[in-house]
N, C-alpha and C positions, 0 to 999 in steps of 0.2 A: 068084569068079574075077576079076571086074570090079575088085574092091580091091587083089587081088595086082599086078595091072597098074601101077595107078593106086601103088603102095608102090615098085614097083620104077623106075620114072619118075621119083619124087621122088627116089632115093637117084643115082639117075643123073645126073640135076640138080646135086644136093650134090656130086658127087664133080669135074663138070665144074667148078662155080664156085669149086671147092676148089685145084684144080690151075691155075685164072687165075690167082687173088689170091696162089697161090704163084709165078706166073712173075711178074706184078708187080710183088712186093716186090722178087722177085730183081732184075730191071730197075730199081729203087728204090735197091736197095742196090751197083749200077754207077757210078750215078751220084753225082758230089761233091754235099753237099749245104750250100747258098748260107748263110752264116753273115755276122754281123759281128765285127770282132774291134779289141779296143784293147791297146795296150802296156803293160805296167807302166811306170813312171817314179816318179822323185822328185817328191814336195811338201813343201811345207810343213807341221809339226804345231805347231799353236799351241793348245793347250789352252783352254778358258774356263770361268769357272764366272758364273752368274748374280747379280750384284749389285744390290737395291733401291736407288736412288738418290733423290736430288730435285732440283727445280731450283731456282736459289738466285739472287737479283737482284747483280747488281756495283754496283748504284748500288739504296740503299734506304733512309730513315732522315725523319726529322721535319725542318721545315721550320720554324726559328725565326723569332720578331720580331728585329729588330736595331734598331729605335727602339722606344719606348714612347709610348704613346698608348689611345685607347679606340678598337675596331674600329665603323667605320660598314656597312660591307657586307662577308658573304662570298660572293666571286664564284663559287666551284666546288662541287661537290656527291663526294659519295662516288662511286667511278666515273670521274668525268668523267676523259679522257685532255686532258694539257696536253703545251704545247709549252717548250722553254726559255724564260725571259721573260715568259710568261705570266704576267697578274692574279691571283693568288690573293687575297687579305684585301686592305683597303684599312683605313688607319686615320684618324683625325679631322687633316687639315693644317692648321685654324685657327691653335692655337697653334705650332705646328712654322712655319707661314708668317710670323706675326709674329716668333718667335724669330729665323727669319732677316732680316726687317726689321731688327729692332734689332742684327742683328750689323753690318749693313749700316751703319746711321747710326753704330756705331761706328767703323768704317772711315773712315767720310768724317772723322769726328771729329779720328779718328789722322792723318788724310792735313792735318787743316789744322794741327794743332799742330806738323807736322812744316815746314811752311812759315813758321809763326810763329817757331818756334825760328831756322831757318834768317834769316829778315830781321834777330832779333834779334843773329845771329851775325855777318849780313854791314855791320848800323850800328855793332858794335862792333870789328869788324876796320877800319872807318874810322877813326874816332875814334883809334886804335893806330897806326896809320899816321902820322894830324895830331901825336901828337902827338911822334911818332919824329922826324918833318921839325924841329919847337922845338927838339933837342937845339941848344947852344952858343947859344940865344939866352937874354934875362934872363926870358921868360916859360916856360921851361921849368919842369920839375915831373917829377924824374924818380919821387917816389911816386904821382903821379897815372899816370906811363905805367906804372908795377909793377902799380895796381888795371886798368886797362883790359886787360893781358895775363891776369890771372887773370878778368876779364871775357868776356875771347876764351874760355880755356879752358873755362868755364861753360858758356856758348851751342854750345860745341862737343857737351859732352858731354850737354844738353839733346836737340842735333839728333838725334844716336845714339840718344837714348833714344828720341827722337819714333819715328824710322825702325823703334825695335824695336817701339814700339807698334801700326804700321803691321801688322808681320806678324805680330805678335799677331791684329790682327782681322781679317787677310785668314783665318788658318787656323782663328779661329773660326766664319767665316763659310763657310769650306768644310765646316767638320763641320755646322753649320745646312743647308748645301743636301743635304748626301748624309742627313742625317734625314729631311727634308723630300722626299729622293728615295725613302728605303725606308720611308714612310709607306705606298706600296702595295709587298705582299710578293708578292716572284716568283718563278717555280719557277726552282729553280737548274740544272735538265735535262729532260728529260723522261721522262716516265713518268704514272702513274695515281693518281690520289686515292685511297687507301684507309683514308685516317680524318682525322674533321675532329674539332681539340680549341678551338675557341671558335667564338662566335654572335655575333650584332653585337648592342653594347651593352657585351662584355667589356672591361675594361681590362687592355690586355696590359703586359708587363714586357721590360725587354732580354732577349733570350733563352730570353722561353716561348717554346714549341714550338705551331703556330699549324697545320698539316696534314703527314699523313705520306703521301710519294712514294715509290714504288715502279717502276721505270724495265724495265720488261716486257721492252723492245727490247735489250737485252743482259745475256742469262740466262747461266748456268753452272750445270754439274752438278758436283753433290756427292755421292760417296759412301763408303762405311766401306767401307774393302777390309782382309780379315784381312792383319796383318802380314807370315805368313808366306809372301803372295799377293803382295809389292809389287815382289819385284824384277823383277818384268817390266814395271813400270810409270814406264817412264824418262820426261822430257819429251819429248813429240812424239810418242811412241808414241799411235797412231790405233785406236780399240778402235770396237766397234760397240756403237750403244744404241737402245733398242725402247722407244716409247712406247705410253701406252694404247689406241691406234686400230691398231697392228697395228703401223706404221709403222715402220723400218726408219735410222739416217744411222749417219752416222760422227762421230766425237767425238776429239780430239787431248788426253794430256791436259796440263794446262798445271804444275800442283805439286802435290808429293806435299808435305802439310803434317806437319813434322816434331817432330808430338805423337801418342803414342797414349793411346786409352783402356785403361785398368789392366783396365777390368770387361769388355769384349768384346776387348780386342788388336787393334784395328783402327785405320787411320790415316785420316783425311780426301784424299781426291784430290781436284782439281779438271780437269773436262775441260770444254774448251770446243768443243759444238758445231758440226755443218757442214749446217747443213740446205740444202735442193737448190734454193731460190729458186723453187717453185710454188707452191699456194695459202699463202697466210698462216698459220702457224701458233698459235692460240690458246693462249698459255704463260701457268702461272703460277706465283708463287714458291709451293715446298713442293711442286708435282705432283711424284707420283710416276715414274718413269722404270726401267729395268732395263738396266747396263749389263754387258752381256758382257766381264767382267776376265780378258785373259789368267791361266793359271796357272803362273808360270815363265818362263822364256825359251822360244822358237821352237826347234823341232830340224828336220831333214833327217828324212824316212823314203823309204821303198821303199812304192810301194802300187799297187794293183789296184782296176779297177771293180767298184762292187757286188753288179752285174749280172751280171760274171762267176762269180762263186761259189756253188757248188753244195753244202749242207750234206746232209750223209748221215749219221744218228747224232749222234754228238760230235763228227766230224770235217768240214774242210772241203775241196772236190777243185775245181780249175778244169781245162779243157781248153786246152792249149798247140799252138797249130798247128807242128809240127815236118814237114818235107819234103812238104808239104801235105796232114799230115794230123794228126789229132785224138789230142793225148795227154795221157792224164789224170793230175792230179800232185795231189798232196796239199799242204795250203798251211797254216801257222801265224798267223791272223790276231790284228792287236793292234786297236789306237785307232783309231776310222773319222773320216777327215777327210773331211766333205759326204759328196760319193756314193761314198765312196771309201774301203776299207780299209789301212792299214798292214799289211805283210808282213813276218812276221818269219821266217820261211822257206819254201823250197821254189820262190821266183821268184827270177828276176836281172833287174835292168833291162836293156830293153828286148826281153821276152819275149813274143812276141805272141799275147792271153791271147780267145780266144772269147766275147762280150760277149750276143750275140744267135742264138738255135737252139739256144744247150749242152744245151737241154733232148729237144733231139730228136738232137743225136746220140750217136753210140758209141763208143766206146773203138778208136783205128783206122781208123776212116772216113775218106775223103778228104773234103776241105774247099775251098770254092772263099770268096773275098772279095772286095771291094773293096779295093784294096791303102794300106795308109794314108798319112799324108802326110810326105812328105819329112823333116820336122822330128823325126816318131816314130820313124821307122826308124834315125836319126842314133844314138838311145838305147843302140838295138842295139850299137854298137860298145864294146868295151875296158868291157863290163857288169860292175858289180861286184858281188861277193856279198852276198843277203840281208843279211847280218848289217852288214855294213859303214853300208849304208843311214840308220842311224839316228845323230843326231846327238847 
C-alpha cells in the first residue's frame, strides 16, 4: 500500500510540472523574441584565383671595370649591403697616376708652344709692318715684303695648331684623371653583394664584370597570369598579395608585359607593392609571393549575410522580418563574397533579413530588434529585383 501512494504522488508531480512548462512556453511563445537583423544590399563581386608569383629586383646586374689595371684590394664580401658610392674593388693607381702626369707635362708642353708660335707670329707681323712703312723709298723690296706676308701666314697657322695641341692634351689629361678616378670601382646604387668575380692579384680588362648587385630596396612582383585571366588586369588595378608569413598588402599593377608563353598561355604582369611601413621586411629576388589575380572584370550583385541562411536539404530559407514578424523565404544562392552570399533570388534589396536567433525562431513569430542604421534602411527604397542585381 505504502508504494501505491508513493506511485501516485510521483505521477501527481509529473502532471503538475507538465502543465507549468506548458503555461511557460505558452508565455514564451507571447512574447517577441530579441533577434539581430541585417539588410540585403549590393556589393561588389570581383572574382580571384591564386597566382604563385616572385619578387624580382628593378635594379640587378654586374658591376664592370671601366679602367684596366690589376686589383690591389677587394673591399666587400658576399652579403655585405653598400650604399651608392661605395668602395667596392680598388685597382693599382701607380701607373694610371703617372699616366696622368705625363698627360700633364704634355699640356704644359702644348701651353708653351703655343706662346712660342704666337711671339714668333707677333716678330713677324713687325717686321711686315717695317717693311710696309719702305714702300716709295729706294730701300724697298717688294719680294722681301711678299716672303714676310707668307711668314705672317705661317706663324698664324702654327698658332692654331699650337692652341689645337693645347686641347688635345687638356682632353687627354681628362680621360687620365677620370681613369685614375675609376681606379676604385663604385656601386652604381644600392643594393647587396651577391657575387664577387675577382680577388686581388687579378688583372682586370675594360669591362670585366668585377661584383654583381642586387638592389633589395626596390622589389617588384612578377607573375604568369593565364591569358585568358588579363583583362581585368588594367594598370592601377590594386590586387591583393600574401606572402610567406601569412602577411597580407596590396600591390597596384604597373604592366602587363605583351609576350605570351606558347607552352603555358600566360603573360608576365608586373605589380608594384604597397607594403604598410612597419617592421622591415626581409625580401628577396625570386621569393615566392601569391597573388590574388582578379578573374574578369568586377560586377554588381545582390547579396545577404552568411549568417542569415538556413540550409535545409538542398535548399536554402532565410527569415524576413515582415510587419514585425518572421517570414520565411527560400533564397537561390550564387558566389560568396567574404562573409557574404550572392542572391540570385527570392530577396530584393533592402530586405530586412534575420542575422542572429534564426535559429531559434518560427515561422510567424513576432520579432523585436535593434532597428538598423539610417544608411540601411535607405536601401529599402525603389528595391530592385534579384535578378537585376547582377552586373
Amino acid at each position: 500500500m505504502g508504494d501505491d501512494v508513493i506511485r501516485k504522488y510521483i505521477w501527481g508531480l509529473a502532471a503538475v510540472m507538465t502543465a507549468f512548462l506548458g503555461q511557460a512556453a505558452l508565455a514564451q511563445d507571447d512574447r517577441p523574441a530579441l533577434v539581430e537583423v541585417d539588410p540585403v544590399r549590393v556589393e561588389t563581386l570581383s572574382q580571384t584565383m591564386p597566382v604563385i608569383g616572385r619578387f624580382v629586383a628593378r635594379q640587378r646586374g654586374n658591376v664592370a671595370a671601366a679602367t684596366a689595371g690589376p686589383v690591389v684590394s677587394v673591399l666587400v664580401e658576399v652579403g655585405d649591403r653598400v650604399k651608392q658610392g661605395d668602395p667596392l674593388v680598388a685597382l693599382d693607381k701607380e701607373k694610371l697616376s703617372e699616366t696622368r702626369n705625363l698627360q700633364a707635362a704634355a699640356l704644359d708642353e702644348a701651353k708653351a708652344a703655343v706662346n712660342t708660335a704666337r711671339e714668333s707670329l707677333n716678330l713677324a707681323r713687325q717686321e711686315f709692318k717695317r717693311l710696309e712703312r719702305l714702300k716709295g723709298s729706294a730701300a724697298f723690296s717688294k719680294a722681301r715684303l711678299d716672303d714676310k706676308r707668307q711668314e705672317v701666314a705661317r706663324y698664324s697657322s702654327e698658332v692654331v695648331e699650337a692652341q689645337a695641341a693645347v686641347a688635345r692634351a687638356k682632353a687627354t689629361l681628362a680621360l687620365a684623371d677620370i681613369d685614375l678616378d675609376r681606379s676604385t670601382i663604385k656601386a652604381p646604387y644600392n643594393g647587396v653583394v651577391v657575387e664577387r668575380q675577382v680577388e686581388r692579384g687579378a688583372y682586370v680588362s675594360v669591362g670585366q664584370d668585377i661584383v654583381t648587385l642586387v638592389n633589395d630596396e626596390e622589389m617588384e612582383i612578377e607573375a604568369d597570369i593565364p591569358a585568358d585571366r588579363i583583362s581585368g588586369l588594367t594598370p592601377g588595378r590594386v590586387v591583393q598579395v600574401s606572402l610567406g608569413n601569412g602577411s597580407h598588402y596590396p600591390a597596384a599593377v604597373r604592366a602587363v608585359i605583351p609576350e605570351e608563353n606558347a607552352l603555358t598561355r600566360t603573360r608576365a604582369v608586373r605589380f608594384i607593392p604597397a607594403f604598410d611601413g612597419g617592421e622591415p621586411l626581409s625580401l628577396a629576388a625570386g621569393q615566392s609571393v601569391t597573388v590574388l589575380a582578379p578573374v574578369g572584370s568586377a560586377r554588381k550583385i545582390l547579396s545577404v549575410h552568411k549568417d542569415s541562411v538556413l540550409p535545409k536539404g538542398d535548399e536554402d530559407f532565410v527569415f524576413v522580418v515582415e510587419d514585425g514578424h518572421a517570414v520565411q523565404r527560400r533564397v537561390a544562392l550564387g558566389e560568396a563574397v567574404g562573409n557574404r552570399f550572392e542572391v540570385l533570388s527570392g530577396l530584393v534589396q533592402g530586405d530586412i533579413v534575420i542575422m542572429r536567433g534564426n535559429e531559434r525562431v518560427v515561422p510567424g513569430q513576432a520579432v523585436t530588434y535593434p532597428k538598423p542604421d539610417r544608411s540601411e534602411q535607405e536601401g529599402a527604397k525603389m528595391a530592385p529585383k534579384a535578378g537585376e542585381a547582377g552586373g
